[in-house]
N, CA, C and O atoms as a Maestro MAE file, in Angstrom:
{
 s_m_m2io_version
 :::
 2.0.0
}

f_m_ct {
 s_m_title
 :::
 protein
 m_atom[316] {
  # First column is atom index #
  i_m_mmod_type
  r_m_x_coord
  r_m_y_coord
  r_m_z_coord
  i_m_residue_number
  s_m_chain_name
  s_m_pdb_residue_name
  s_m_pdb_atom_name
  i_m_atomic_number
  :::
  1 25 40.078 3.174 36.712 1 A "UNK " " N  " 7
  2 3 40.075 2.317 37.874 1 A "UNK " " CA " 6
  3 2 41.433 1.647 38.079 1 A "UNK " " C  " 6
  4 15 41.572 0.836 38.994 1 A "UNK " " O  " 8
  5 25 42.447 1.963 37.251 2 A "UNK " " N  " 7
  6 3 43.800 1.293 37.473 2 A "UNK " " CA " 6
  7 2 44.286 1.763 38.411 2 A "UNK " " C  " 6
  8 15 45.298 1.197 38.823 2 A "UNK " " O  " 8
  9 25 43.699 3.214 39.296 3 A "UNK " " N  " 7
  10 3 44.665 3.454 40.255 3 A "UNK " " CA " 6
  11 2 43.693 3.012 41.480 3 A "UNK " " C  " 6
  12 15 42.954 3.831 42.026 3 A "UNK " " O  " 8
  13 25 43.748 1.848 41.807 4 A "UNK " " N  " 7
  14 3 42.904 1.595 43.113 4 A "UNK " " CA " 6
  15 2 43.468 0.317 43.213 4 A "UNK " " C  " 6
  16 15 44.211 -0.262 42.421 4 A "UNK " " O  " 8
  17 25 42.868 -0.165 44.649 5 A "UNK " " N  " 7
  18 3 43.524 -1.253 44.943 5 A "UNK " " CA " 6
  19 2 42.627 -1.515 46.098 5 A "UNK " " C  " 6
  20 15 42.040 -0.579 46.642 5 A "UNK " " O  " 8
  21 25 42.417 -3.421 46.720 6 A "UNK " " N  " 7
  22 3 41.670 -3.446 47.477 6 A "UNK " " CA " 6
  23 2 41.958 -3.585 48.652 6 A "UNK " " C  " 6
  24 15 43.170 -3.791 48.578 6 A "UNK " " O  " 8
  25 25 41.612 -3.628 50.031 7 A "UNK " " N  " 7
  26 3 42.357 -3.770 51.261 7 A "UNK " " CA " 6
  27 2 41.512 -4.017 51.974 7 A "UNK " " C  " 6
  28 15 40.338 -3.680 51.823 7 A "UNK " " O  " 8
  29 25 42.155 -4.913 53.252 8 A "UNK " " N  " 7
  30 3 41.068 -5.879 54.241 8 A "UNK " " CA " 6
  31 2 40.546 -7.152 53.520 8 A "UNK " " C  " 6
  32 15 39.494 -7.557 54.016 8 A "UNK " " O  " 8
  33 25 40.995 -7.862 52.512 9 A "UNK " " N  " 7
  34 3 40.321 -8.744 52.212 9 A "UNK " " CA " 6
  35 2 40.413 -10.337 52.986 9 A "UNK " " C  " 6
  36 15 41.317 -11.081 53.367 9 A "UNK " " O  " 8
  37 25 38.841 -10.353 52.959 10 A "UNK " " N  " 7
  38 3 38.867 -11.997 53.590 10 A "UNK " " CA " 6
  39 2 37.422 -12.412 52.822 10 A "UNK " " C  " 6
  40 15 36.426 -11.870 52.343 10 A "UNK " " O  " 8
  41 25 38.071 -13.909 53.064 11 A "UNK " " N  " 7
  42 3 36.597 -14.740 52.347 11 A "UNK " " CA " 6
  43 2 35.933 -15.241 53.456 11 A "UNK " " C  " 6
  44 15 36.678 -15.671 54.336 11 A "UNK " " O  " 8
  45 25 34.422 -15.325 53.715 12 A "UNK " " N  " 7
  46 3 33.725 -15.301 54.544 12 A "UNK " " CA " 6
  47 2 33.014 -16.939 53.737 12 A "UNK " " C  " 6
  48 15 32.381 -16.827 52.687 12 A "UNK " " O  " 8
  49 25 33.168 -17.970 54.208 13 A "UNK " " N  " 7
  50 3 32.123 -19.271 53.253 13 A "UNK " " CA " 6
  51 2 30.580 -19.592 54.100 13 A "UNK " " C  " 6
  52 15 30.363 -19.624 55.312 13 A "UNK " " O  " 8
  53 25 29.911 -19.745 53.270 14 A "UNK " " N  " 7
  54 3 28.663 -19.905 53.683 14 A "UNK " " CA " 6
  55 2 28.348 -21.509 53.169 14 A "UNK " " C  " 6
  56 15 28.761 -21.804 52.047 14 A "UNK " " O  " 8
  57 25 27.692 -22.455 53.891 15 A "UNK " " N  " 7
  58 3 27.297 -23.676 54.144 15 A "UNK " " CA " 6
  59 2 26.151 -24.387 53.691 15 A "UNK " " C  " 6
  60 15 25.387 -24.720 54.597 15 A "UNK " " O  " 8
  61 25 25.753 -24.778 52.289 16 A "UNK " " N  " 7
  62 3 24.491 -24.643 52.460 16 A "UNK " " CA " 6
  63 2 24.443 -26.115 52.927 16 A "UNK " " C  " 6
  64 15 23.293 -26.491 53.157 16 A "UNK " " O  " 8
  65 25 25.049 -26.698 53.052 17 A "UNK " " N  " 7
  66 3 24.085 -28.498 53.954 17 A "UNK " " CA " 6
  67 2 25.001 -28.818 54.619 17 A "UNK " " C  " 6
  68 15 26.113 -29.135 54.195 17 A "UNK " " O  " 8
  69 25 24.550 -28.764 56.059 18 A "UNK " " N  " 7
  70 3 25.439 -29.621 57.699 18 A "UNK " " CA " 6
  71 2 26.434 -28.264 57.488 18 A "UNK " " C  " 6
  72 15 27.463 -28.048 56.847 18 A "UNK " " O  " 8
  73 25 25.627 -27.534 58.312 19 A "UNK " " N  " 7
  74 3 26.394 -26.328 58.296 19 A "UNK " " CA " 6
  75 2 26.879 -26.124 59.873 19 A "UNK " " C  " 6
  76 15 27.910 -25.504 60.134 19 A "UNK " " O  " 8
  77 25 25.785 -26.878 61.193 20 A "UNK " " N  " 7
  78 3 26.391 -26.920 62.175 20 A "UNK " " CA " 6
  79 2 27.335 -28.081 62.351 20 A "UNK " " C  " 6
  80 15 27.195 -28.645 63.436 20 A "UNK " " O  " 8
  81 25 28.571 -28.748 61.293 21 A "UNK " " N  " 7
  82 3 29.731 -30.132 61.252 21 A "UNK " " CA " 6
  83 2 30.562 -29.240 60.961 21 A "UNK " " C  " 6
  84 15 31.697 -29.697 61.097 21 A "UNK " " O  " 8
  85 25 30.566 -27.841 60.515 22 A "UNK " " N  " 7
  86 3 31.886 -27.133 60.292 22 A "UNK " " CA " 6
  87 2 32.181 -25.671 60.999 22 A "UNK " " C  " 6
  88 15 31.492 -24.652 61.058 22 A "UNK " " O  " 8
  89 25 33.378 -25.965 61.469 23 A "UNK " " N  " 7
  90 3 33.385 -24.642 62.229 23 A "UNK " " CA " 6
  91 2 34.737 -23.924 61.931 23 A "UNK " " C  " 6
  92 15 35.870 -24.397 62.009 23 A "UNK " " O  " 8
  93 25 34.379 -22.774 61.603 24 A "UNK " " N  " 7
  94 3 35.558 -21.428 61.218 24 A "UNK " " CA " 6
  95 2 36.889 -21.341 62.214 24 A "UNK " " C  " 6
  96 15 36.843 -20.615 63.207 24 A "UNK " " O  " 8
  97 25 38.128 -22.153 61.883 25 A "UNK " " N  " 7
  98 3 39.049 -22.089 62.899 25 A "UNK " " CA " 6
  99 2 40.179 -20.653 62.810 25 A "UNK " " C  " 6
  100 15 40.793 -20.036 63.680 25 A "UNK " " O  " 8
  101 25 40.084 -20.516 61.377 26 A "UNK " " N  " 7
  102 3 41.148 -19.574 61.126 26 A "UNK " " CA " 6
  103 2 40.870 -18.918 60.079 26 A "UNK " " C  " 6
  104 15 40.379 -19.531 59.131 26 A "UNK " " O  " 8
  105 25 41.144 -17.332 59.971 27 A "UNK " " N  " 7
  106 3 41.116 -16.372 58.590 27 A "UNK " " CA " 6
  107 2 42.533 -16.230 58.208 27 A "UNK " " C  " 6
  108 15 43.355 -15.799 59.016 27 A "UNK " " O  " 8
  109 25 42.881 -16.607 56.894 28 A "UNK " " N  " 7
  110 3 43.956 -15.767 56.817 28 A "UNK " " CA " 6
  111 2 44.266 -14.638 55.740 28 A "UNK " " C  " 6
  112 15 44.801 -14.957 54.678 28 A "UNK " " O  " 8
  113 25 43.921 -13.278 56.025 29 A "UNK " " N  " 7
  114 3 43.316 -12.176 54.960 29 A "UNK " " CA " 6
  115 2 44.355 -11.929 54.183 29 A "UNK " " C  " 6
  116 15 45.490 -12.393 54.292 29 A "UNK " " O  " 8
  117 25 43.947 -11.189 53.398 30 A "UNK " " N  " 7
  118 3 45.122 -10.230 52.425 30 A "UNK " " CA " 6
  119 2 45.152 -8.738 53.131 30 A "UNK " " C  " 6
  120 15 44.123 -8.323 53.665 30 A "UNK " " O  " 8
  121 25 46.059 -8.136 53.124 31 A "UNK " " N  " 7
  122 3 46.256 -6.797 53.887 31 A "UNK " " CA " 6
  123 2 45.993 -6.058 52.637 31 A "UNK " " C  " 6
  124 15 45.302 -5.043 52.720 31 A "UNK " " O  " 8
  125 25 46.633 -6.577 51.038 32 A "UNK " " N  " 7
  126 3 46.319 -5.116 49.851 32 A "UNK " " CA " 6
  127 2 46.598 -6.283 48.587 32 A "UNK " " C  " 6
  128 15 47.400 -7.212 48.496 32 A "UNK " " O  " 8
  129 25 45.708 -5.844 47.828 33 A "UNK " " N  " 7
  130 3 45.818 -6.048 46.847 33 A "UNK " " CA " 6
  131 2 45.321 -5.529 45.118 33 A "UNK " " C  " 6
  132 15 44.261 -5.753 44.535 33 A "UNK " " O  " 8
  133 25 46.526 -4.794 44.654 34 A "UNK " " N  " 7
  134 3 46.525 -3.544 42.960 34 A "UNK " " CA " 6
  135 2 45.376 -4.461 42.221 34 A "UNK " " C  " 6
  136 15 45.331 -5.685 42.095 34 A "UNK " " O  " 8
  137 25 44.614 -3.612 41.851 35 A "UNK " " N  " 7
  138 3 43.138 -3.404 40.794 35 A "UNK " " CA " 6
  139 2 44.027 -4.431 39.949 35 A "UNK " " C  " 6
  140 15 45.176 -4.098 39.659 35 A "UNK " " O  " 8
  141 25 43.501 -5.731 39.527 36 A "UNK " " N  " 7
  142 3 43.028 -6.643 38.137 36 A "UNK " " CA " 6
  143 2 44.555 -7.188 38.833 36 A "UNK " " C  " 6
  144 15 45.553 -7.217 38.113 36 A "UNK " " O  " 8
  145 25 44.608 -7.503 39.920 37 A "UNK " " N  " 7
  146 3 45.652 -8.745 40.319 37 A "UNK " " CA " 6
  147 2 45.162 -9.704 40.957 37 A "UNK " " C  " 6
  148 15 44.070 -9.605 41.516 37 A "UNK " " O  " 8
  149 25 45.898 -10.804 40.981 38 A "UNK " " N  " 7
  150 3 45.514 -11.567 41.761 38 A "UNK " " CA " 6
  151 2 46.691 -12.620 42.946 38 A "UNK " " C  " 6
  152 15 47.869 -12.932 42.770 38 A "UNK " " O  " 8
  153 25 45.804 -12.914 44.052 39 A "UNK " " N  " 7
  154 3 46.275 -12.816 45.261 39 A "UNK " " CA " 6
  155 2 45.251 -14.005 45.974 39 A "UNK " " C  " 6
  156 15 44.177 -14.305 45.453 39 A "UNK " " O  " 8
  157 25 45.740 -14.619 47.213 40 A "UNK " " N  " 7
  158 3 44.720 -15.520 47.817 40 A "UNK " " CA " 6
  159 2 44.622 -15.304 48.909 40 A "UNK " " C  " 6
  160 15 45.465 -14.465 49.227 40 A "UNK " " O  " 8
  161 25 44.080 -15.583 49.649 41 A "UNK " " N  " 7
  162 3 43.300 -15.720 50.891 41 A "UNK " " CA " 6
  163 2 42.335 -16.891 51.589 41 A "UNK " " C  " 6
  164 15 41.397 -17.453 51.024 41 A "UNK " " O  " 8
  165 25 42.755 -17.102 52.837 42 A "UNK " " N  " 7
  166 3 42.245 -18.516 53.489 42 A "UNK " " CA " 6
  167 2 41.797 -18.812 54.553 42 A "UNK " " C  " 6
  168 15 42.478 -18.581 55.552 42 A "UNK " " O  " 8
  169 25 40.375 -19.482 54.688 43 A "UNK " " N  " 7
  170 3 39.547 -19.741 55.730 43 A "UNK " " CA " 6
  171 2 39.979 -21.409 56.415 43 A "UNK " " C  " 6
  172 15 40.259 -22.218 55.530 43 A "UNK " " O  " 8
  173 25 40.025 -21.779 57.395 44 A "UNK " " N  " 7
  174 3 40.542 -22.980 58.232 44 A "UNK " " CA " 6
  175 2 39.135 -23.658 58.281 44 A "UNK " " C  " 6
  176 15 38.362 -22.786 58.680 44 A "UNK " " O  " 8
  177 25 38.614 -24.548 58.108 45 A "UNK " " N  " 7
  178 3 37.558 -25.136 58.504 45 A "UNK " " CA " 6
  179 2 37.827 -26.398 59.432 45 A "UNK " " C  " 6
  180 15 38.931 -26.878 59.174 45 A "UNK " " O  " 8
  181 25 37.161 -27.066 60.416 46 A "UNK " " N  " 7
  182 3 37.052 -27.957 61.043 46 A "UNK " " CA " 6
  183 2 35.478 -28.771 61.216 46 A "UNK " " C  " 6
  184 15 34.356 -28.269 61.296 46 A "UNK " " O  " 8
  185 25 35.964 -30.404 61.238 47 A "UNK " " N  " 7
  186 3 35.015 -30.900 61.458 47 A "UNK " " CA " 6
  187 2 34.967 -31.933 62.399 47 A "UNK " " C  " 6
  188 15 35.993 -32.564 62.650 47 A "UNK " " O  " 8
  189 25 33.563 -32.270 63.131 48 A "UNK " " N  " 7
  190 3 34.200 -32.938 64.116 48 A "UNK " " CA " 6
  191 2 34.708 -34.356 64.090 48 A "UNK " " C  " 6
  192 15 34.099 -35.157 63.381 48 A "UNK " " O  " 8
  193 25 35.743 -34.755 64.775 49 A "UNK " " N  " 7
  194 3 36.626 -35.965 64.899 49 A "UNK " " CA " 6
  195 2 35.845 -37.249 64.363 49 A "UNK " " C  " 6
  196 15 35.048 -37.666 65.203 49 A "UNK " " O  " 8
  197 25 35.874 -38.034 63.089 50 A "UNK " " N  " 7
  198 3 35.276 -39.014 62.494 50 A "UNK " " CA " 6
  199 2 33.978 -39.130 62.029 50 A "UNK " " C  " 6
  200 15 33.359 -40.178 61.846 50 A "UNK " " O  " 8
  201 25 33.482 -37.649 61.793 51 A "UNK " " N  " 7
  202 3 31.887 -36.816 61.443 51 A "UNK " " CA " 6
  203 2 32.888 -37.347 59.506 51 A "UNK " " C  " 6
  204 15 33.993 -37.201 58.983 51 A "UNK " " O  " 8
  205 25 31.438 -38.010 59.153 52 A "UNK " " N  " 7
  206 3 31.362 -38.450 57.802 52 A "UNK " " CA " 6
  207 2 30.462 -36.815 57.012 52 A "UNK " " C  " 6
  208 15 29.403 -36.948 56.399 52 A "UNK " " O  " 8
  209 25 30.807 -36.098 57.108 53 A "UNK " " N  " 7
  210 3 29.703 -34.739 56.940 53 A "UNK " " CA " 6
  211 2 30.356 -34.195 55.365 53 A "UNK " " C  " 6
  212 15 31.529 -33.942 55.087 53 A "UNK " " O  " 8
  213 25 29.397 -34.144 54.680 54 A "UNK " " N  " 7
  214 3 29.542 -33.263 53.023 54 A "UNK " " CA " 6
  215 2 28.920 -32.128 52.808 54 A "UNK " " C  " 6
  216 15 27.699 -32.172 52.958 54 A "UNK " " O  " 8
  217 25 29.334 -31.237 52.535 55 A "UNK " " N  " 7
  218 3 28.999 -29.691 52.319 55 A "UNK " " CA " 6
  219 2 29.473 -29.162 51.293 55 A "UNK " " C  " 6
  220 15 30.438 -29.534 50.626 55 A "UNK " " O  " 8
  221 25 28.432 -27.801 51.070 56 A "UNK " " N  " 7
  222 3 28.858 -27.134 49.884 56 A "UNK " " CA " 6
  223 2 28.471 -26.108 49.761 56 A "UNK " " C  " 6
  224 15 27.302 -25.732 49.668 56 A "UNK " " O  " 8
  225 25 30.015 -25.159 49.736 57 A "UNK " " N  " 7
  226 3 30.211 -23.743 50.362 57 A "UNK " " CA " 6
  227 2 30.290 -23.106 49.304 57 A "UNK " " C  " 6
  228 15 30.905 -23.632 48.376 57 A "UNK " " O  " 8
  229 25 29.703 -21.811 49.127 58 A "UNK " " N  " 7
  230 3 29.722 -20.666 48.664 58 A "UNK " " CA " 6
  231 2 30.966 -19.541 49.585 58 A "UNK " " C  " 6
  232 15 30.775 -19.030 50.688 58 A "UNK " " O  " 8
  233 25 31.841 -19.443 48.969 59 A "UNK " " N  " 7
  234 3 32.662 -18.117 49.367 59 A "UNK " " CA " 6
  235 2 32.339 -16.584 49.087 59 A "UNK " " C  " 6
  236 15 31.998 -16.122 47.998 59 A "UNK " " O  " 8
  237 25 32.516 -15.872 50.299 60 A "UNK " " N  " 7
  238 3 32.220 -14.691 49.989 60 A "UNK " " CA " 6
  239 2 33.344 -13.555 49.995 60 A "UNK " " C  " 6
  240 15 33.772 -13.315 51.125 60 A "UNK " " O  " 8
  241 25 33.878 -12.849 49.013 61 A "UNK " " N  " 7
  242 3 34.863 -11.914 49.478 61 A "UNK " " CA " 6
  243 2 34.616 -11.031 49.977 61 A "UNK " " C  " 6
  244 15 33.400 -10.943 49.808 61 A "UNK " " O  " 8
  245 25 34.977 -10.088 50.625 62 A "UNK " " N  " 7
  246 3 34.464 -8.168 51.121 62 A "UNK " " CA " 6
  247 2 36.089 -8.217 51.573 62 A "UNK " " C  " 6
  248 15 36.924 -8.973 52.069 62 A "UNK " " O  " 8
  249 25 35.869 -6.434 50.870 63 A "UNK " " N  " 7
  250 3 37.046 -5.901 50.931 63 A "UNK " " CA " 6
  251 2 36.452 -4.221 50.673 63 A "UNK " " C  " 6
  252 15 35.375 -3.824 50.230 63 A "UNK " " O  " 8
  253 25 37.567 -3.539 51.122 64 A "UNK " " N  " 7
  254 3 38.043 -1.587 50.814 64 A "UNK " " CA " 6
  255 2 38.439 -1.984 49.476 64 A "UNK " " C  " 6
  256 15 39.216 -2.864 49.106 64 A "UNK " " O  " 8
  257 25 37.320 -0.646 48.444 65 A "UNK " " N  " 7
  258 3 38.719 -0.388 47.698 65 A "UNK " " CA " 6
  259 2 38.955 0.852 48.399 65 A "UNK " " C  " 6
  260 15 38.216 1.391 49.224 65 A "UNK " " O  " 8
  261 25 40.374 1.341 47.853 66 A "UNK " " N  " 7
  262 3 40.895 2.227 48.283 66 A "UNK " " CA " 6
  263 2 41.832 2.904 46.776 66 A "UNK " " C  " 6
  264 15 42.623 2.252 46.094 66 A "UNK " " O  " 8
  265 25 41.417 4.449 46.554 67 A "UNK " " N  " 7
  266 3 41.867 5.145 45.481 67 A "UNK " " CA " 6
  267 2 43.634 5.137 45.576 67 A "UNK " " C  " 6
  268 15 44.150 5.427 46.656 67 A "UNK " " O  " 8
  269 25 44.425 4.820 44.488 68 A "UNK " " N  " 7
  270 3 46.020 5.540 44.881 68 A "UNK " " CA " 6
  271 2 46.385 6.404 44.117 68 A "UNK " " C  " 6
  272 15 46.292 6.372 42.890 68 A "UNK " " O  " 8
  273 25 46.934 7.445 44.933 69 A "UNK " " N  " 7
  274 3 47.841 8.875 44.381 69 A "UNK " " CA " 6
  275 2 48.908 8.232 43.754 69 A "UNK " " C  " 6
  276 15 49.894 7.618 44.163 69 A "UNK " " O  " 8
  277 25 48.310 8.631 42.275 70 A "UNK " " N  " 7
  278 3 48.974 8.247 40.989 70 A "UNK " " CA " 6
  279 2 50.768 8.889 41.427 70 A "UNK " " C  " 6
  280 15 51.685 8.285 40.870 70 A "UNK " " O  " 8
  281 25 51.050 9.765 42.144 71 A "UNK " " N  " 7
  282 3 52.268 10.559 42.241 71 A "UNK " " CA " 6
  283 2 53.241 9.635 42.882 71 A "UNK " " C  " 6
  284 15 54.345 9.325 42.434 71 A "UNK " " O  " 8
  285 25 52.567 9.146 44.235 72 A "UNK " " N  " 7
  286 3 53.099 8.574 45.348 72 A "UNK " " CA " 6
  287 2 53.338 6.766 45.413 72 A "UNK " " C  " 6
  288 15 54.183 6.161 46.074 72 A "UNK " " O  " 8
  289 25 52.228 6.168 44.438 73 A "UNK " " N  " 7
  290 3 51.674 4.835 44.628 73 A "UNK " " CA " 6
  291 2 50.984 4.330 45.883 73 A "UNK " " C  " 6
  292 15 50.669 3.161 46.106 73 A "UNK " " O  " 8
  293 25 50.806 5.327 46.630 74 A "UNK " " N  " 7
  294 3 50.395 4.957 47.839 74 A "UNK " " CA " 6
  295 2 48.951 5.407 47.977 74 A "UNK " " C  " 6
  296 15 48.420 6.441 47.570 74 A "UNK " " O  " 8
  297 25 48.230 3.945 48.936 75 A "UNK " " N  " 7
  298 3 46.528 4.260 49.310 75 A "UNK " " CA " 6
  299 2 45.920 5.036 49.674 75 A "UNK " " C  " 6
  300 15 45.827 4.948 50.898 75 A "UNK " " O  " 8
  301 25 45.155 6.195 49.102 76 A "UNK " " N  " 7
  302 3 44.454 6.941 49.978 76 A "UNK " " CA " 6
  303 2 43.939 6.678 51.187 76 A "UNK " " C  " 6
  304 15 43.112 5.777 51.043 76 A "UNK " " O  " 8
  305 25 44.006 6.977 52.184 77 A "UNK " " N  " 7
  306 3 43.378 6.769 53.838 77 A "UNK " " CA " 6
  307 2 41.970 6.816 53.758 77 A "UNK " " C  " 6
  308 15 41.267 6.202 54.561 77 A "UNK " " O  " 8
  309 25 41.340 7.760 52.498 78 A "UNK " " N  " 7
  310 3 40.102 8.792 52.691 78 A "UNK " " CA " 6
  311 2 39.693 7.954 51.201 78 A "UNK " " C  " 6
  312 15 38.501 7.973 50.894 78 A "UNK " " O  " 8
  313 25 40.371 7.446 50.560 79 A "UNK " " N  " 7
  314 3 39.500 7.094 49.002 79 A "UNK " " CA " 6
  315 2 38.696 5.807 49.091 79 A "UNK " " C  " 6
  316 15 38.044 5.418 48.123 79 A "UNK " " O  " 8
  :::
 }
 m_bond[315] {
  # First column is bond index #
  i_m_from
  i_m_to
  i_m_order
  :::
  1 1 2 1
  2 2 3 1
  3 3 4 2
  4 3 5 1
  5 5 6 1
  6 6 7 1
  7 7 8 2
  8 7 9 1
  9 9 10 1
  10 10 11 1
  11 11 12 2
  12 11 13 1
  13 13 14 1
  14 14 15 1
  15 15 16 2
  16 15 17 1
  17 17 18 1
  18 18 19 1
  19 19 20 2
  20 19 21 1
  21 21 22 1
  22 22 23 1
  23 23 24 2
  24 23 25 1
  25 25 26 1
  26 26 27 1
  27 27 28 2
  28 27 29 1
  29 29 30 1
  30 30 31 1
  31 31 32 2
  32 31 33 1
  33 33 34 1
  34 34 35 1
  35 35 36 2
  36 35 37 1
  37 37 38 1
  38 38 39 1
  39 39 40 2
  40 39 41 1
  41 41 42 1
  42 42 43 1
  43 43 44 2
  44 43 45 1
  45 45 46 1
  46 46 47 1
  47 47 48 2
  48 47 49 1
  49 49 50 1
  50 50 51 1
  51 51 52 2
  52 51 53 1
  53 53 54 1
  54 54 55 1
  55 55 56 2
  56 55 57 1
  57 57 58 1
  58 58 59 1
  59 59 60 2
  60 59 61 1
  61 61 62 1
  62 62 63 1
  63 63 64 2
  64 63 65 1
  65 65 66 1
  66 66 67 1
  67 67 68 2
  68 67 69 1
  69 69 70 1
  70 70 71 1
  71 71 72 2
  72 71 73 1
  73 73 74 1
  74 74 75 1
  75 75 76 2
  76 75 77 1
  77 77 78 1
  78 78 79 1
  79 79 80 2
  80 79 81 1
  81 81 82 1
  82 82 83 1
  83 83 84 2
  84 83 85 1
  85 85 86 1
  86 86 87 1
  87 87 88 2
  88 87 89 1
  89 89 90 1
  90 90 91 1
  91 91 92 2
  92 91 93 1
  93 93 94 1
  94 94 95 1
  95 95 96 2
  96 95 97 1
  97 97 98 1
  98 98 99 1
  99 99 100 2
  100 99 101 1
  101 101 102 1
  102 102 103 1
  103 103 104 2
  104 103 105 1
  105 105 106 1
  106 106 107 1
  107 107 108 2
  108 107 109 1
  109 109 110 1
  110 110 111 1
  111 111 112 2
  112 111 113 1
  113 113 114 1
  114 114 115 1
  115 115 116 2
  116 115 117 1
  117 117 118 1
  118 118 119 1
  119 119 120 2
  120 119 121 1
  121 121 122 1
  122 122 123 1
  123 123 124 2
  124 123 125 1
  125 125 126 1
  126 126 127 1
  127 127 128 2
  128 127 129 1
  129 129 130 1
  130 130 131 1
  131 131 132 2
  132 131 133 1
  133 133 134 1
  134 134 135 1
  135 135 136 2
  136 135 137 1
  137 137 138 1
  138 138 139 1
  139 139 140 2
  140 139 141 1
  141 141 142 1
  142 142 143 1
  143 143 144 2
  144 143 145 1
  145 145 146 1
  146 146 147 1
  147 147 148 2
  148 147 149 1
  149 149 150 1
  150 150 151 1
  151 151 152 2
  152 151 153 1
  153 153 154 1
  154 154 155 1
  155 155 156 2
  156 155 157 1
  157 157 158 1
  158 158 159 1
  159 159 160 2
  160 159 161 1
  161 161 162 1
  162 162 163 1
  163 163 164 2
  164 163 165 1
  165 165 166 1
  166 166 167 1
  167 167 168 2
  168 167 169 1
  169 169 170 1
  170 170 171 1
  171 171 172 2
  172 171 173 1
  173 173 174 1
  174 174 175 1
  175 175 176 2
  176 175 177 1
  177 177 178 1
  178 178 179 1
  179 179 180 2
  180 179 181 1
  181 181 182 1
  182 182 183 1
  183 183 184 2
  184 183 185 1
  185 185 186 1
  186 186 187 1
  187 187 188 2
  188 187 189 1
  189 189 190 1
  190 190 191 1
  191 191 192 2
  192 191 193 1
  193 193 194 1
  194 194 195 1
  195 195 196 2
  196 195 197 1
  197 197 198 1
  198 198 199 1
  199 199 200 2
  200 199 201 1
  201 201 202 1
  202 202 203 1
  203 203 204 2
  204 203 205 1
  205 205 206 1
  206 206 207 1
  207 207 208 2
  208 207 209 1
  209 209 210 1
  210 210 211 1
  211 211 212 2
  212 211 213 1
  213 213 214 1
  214 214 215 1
  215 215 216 2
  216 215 217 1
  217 217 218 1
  218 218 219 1
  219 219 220 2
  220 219 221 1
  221 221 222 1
  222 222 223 1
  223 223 224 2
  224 223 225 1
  225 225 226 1
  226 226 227 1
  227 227 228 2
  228 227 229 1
  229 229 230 1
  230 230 231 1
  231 231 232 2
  232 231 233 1
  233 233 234 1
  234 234 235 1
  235 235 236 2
  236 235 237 1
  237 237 238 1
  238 238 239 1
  239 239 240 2
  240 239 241 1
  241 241 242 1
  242 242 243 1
  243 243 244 2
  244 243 245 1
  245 245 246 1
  246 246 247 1
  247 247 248 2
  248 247 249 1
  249 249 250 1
  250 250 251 1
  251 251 252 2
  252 251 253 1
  253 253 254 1
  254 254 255 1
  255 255 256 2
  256 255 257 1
  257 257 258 1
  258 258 259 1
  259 259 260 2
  260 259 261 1
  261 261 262 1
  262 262 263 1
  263 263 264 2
  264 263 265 1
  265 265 266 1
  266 266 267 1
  267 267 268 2
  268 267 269 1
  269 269 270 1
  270 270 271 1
  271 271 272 2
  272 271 273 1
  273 273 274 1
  274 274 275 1
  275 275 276 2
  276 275 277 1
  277 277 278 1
  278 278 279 1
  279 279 280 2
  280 279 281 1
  281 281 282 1
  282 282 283 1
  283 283 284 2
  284 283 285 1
  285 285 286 1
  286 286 287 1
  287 287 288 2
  288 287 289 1
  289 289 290 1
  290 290 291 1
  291 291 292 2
  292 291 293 1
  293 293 294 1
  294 294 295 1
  295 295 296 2
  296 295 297 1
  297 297 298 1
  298 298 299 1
  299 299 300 2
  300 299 301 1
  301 301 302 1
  302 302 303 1
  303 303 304 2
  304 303 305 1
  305 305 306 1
  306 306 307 1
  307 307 308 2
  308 307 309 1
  309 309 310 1
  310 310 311 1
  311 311 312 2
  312 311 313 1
  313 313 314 1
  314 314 315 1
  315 315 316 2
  :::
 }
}
């Protein structure tokens, strides 16, 4: 599995209390990232203007993996 790598990644957070006080302003994904590295990625949240509101989010990642040609270092299109 060392030759893979993941791509498209974003974290998706889920709300479990006063989930309609926060709203998703911005993603900011990872385009690639090599098997057993690490890398971040960031969701914008908003709440409304002087809302006293407490929550507590579960993050979700989803991402491609994608196989790489050990020859080339580069992502398979198809893996």
């Amino acid at each position: 599995m060392d030759l893979a790598e993941a791509r498209h990644c974003c974290t998706h957070p889920s709300c479990f209390t006063s989930k309609e006080d926060f709203e998703e302003e911005a993603v900011v994904p990872l385009a690639a990232m090599p098997y057993d590295g690490t890398a971040e990625t960031y969701v914008v949240l908003a709440k409304p203007e002087g809302a006293m509101t407490l929550g507590n989010f579960v993050n979700i990642l989803r991402f491609t993996v994608k196989e790489v040609d050990p020859s080339t270092g580069e992502a398979e299109e198809d893996g």
